[in-house]
N, C-alpha and C positions, 0 to 999 in steps of 0.2 A: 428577933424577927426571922421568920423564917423562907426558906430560898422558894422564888417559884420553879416548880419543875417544868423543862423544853422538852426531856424525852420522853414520847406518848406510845406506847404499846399500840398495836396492830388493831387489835381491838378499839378502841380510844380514837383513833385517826379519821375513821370514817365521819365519826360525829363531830369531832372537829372543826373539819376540812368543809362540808355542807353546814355546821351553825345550826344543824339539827332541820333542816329545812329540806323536808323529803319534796319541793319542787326541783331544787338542784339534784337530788338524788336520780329523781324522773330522765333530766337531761339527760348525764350521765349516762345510764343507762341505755337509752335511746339513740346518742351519738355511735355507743361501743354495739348495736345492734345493727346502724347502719355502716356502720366500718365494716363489718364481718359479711355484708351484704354486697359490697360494691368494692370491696379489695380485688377480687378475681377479675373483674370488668378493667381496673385499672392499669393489671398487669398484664392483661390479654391485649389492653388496646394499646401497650407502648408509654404507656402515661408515665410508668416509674424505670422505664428500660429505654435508655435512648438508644444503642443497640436495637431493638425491635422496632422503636418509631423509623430509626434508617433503613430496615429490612423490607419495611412496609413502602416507603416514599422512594426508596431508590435515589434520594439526593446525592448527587456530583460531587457536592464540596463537604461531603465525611468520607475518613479513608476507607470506615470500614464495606461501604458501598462499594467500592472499586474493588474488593476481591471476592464479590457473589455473582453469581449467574442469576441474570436476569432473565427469564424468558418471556417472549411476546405475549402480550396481553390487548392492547390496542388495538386498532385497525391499521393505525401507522405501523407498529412495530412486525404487526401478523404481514405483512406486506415486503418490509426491508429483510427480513426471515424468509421469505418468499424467495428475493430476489437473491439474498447470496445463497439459496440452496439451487437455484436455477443455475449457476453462474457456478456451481461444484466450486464454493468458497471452501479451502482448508488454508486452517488457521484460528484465530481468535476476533470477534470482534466485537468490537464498543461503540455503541451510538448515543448521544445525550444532545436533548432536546429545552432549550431555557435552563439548562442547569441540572434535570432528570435524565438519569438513564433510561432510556426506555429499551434498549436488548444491549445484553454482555452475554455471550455463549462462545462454546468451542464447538469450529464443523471440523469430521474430520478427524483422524488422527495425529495424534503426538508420536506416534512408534506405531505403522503398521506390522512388524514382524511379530509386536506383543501386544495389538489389539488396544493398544492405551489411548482412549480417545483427547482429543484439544480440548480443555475447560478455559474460564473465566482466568484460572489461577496458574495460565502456561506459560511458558518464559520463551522470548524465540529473541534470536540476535535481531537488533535494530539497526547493525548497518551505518548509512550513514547519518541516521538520525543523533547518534552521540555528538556529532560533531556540534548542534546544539549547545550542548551542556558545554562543552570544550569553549565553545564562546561564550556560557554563564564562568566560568571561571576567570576565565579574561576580567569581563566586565567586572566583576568582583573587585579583581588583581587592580585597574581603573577606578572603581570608587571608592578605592583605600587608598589614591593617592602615588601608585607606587612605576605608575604608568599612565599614558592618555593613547587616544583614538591616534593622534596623529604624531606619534611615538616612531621614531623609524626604525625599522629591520635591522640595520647595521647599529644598536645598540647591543642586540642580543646575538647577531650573525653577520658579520660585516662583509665574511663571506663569500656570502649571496648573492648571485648576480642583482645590480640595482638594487641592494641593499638600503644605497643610503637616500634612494628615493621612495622605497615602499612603505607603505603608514602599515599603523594597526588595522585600521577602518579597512585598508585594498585585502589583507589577508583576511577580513571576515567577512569582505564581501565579494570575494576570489575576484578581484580585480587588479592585483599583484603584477601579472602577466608570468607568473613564474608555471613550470611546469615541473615534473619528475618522472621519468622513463622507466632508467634500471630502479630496480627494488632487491634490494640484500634479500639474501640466501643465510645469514643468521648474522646473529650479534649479542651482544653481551648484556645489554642494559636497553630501558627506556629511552636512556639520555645520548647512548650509543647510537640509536636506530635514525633518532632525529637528527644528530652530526649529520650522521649520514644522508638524508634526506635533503641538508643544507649543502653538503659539498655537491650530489649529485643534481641539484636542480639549475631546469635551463629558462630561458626565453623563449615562452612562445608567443609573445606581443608586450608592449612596452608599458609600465605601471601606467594606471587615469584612471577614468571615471569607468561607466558601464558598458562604455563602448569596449572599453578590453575584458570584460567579462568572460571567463573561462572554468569550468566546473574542472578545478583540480585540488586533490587529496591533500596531496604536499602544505598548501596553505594554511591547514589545521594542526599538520605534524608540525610546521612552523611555531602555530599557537600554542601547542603540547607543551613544546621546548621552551616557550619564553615563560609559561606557566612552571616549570620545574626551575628556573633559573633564579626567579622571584621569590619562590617558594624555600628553595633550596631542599627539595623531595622529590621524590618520584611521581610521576603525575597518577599514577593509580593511590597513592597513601593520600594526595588530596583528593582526589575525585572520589574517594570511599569515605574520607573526612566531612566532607560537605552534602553529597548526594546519598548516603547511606548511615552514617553517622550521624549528624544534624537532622535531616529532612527524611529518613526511614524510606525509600526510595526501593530501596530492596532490590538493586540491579547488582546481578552478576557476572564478573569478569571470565574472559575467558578458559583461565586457569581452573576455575570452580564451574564450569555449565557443565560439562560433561556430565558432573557425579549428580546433581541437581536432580530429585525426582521430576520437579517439574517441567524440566525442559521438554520440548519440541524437536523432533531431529528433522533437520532439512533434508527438501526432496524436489528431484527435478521430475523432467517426466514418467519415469520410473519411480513405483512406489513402491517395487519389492523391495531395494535396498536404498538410506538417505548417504547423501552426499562425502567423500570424502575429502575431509581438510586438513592440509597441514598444518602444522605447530604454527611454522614460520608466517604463514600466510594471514594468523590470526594477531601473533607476537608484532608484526611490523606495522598494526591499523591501530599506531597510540594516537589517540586524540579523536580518532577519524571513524571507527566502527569498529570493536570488538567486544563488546556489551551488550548482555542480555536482559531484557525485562516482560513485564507482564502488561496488558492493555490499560489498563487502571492507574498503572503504578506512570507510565507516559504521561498518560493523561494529564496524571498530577503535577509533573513535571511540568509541563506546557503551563497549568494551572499559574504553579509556584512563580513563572515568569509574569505574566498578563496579571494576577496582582498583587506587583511590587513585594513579592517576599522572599525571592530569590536575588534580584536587583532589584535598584532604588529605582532605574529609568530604565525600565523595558523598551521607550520608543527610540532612544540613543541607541541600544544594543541592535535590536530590527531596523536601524536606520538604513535603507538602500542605497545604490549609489545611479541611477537612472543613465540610460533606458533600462539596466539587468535588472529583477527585481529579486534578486538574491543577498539576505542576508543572515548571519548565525543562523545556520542552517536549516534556516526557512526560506519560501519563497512566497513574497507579497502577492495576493491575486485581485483583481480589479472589486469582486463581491462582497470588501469586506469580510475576506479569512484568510489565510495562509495554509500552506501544504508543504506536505516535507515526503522524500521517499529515498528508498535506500536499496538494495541489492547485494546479498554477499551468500555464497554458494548454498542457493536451496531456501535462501530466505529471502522474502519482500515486505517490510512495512513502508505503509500507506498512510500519511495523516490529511486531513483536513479541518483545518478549527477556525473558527470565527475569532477575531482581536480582542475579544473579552472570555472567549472559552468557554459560552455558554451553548454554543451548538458546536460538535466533533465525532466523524467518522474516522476513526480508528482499524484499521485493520493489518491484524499482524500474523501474517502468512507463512507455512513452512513449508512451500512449493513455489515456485520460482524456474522457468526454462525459456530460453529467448519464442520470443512472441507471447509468450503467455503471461499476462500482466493482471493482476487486481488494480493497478491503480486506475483507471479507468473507471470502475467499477466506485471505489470508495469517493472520486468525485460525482460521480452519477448519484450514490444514495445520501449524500450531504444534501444535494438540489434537493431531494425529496425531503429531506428533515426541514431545511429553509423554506419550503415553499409548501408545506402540509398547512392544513388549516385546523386551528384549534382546537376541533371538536374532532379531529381523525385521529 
């Protein structure tokens, strides 16, 4: 008996494969004519490029939206483009409307000496906005168990004046009453800087509730250092672990902005020359502000918090402690968003985001001189994103 044969010559295949039946053949044909016909169309319109479909939609929640410049198209955005060119905005800024961006641009430049204008993709110090993140670590540090809110000072700094009545909760919602005056003129380490911060911090009102509410630094470098102690690391090897490592955050420490094409050089009233800083001035703000980022890459940030992917309980972390409505370094406002802002030589960022992150005026400044503030301005064009009408 002999074998049947399975391998069919080139030839052979066709008639096989149709059964001889030139209506399949017809299909065929006619499928692979309109393939050839509407491939172009599919790739033009984003169908096979999610890339180009985010290019086109400008959506919030892909990262790769957050480093394009978006320019006004709308009547809303031709308008908020409007006001911060009236308003001699320099800097970057990001506005997103239900979850779309509607403008990301640079006004302005990043280096007037060398004519390099501010883009979507500028990096500028954020100041005291780190201090955020410095309370996502915490929190972290709390839902692994290894610490609670109501955790005292005098475990990690005993110290401390009123150590052993300070919680976690009073230092991240600077309700501590503690203060700190002198600031070192150099030191050795991360871990050094914070000692130091613990031995020199005073009294300026007695740990509570919001009634002792006080905007002081020290209560973050506090957090820095219980964050290093837990860790057993330098708080820069975790906070590049977690906010750059894990979550591609892309924010640059002090050490490395300078050399950064992207950066933005700070400037006060004077634009012929930006700002000068010292080493020490940037080395002693652990926890507290010595990080640079880009409008997008914040964004994200804030994003990662509001849903639950940075923490488990965003509302624990933001918990205030009333009347102050100060907490991880944000501040609760009655409208349903929160706002954060910051200051450090030559630079001002400005947030404003709604508690779900679907509407955020973003504005990150490389000019900064007393009286002269953007933040005004970024809660002014939030109202207009909240209160535009659908069809604007």
């Amino acid at each position: 008996m002999s074998m049947q044969r399975v391998d069919l010559y080139p030839a052979e295949l066709p008639a096989k494969w149709f059964g001889g039946s030139w209506i399949k053949a017809s299909v065929l044909v006619a499928l692979a004519v309109l393939l050839m016909i509407f491939s172009p169309w599919f790739v033009n319109s984003g169908a096979l490029s999610t890339q180009m479909k985010v290019a086109v939609n400008h959506d919030a929640d892909y990262v790769q939206s957050l480093s394009q410049t978006v320019q006004p198209v709308s009547q809303l955005s031709h308008h908020l483009d409007d006001q911060l060119k009236q308003a001699n905005y320099i800097g970057t800024a990001l506005i997103v409307r239900h979850g779309q961006i509607v403008l990301q641009a640079g006004y302005g430049q990043a280096d007037y000496q060398k004519n390099r204008p501010n883009t979507a993709q500028s990096l500028y110090h954020i100041a005291s906005l780190e201090k955020a993140m410095t309370a996502a670590l915490i929190v972290q540090q709390i839902e692994a168990g290894k610490l609670t809110y109501e955790t005292k000072l005098s475990h990690f700094y005993p110290g401390v004046v009123n150590a052993s009545k300070i919680t976690i909760r009073q230092l991240l919602t600077m309700t501590s009453g503690l203060r700190q005056e002198k600031q070192p003129q150099s030191f050795e380490s991360q871990a050094d800087n914070v000692a130091y911060s613990a031995r020199h911090a005073d009294q300026v009102a007695s740990p509570g509730d919001g009634a002792a509410w006080s905007y002081q630094p020290v209560n973050y470098r506090l957090l820095a250092g219980i964050v290093m102690q837990l860790t057993h690391s330098k708080f820069s090897t975790v906070f590049n672990q977690i906010f750059n490592d894990h979550y591609h955050l892309d924010i640059v420490g002090y050490q490395d902005f300078n050399r950064n094409a992207k950066m933005s050089l700070g400037y006060q009233e004077n634009l012929d020359s930006p700002v000068a800083v010292s080493l020490v001035e940037k080395q002693r703000e652990t926890g507290t502000g010595n990080v640079a980022m880009s409008t997008g890459m914040l964004y994200r940030f804030y994003r990662l918090v509001f849903d639950q992917k940075l923490v488990e309980h965003p509302q624990q972390m933001l918990q205030t402690m009333p009347p102050a409505t100060y907490a991880s370094g944000m501040y609760q406002q009655p409208n349903n968003c929160r706002t954060a802002h910051g200051i450090f030589n030559g630079y001002e960022p400005s947030v404003v985001i709604s508690n779900d992150g679907q509407n955020a005026v973003i504005l990150l400044s490389n000019q900064y001189y007393k009286g002269h503030s953007f933040e005004e301005l970024s809660h002014h064009l939030y109202q207009e994103v909240v209160s535009a009408s659908s069809t604007r």
